[in-house]
C-alpha positions, 0 to 999 in steps of 0.5 A: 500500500502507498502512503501519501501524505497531504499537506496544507494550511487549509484543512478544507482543501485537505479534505478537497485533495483527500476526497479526490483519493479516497476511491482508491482505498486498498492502494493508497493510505492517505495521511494529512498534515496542517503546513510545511513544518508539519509535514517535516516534523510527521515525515522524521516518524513516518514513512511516506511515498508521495507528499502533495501540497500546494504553492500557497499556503500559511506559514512555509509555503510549498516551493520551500517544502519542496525544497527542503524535502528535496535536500532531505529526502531526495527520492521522495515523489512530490506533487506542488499544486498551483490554485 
């Protein structure tokens, strides 16, 4: 099973993004998170194969997450959403 892990400040559009997945239970695990600090905090616990997060959010924006989860876990599938 794949674990995905949604971060955003919004929870409504947590809850959007994971609506979206929720057809595809039995292969994907969904986990969410409120922000980029969050995510980093949950990802030192967790393993995780996919993060989808949003350009514009409260707090450390998206293109920071990304990079940071770049330089730490290099082979970590991200999707970054404009919206």
């Amino acid at each position: 099973m794949k674990k995905v892990l949604i971060v955003d400040s919004d929870s409504g559009m947590r809850q959007a993004f994971a609506g979206l997945l929720k057809g595809h239970d039995g292969f994907l695990e969904i986990h969410q998170v409120e922000g980029g600090r969050a995510a980093l905090a949950y990802l030192e616990t967790h393993e995780i194969h996919l993060v989808i997060t949003r350009l514009h959010m409260e707090g450390m924006d998206g293109l920071e997450l990304v990079t940071r989860l770049d330089q730490k876990y290099p082979r970590l599938r991200v999707i970054l959403m404009a919206s």
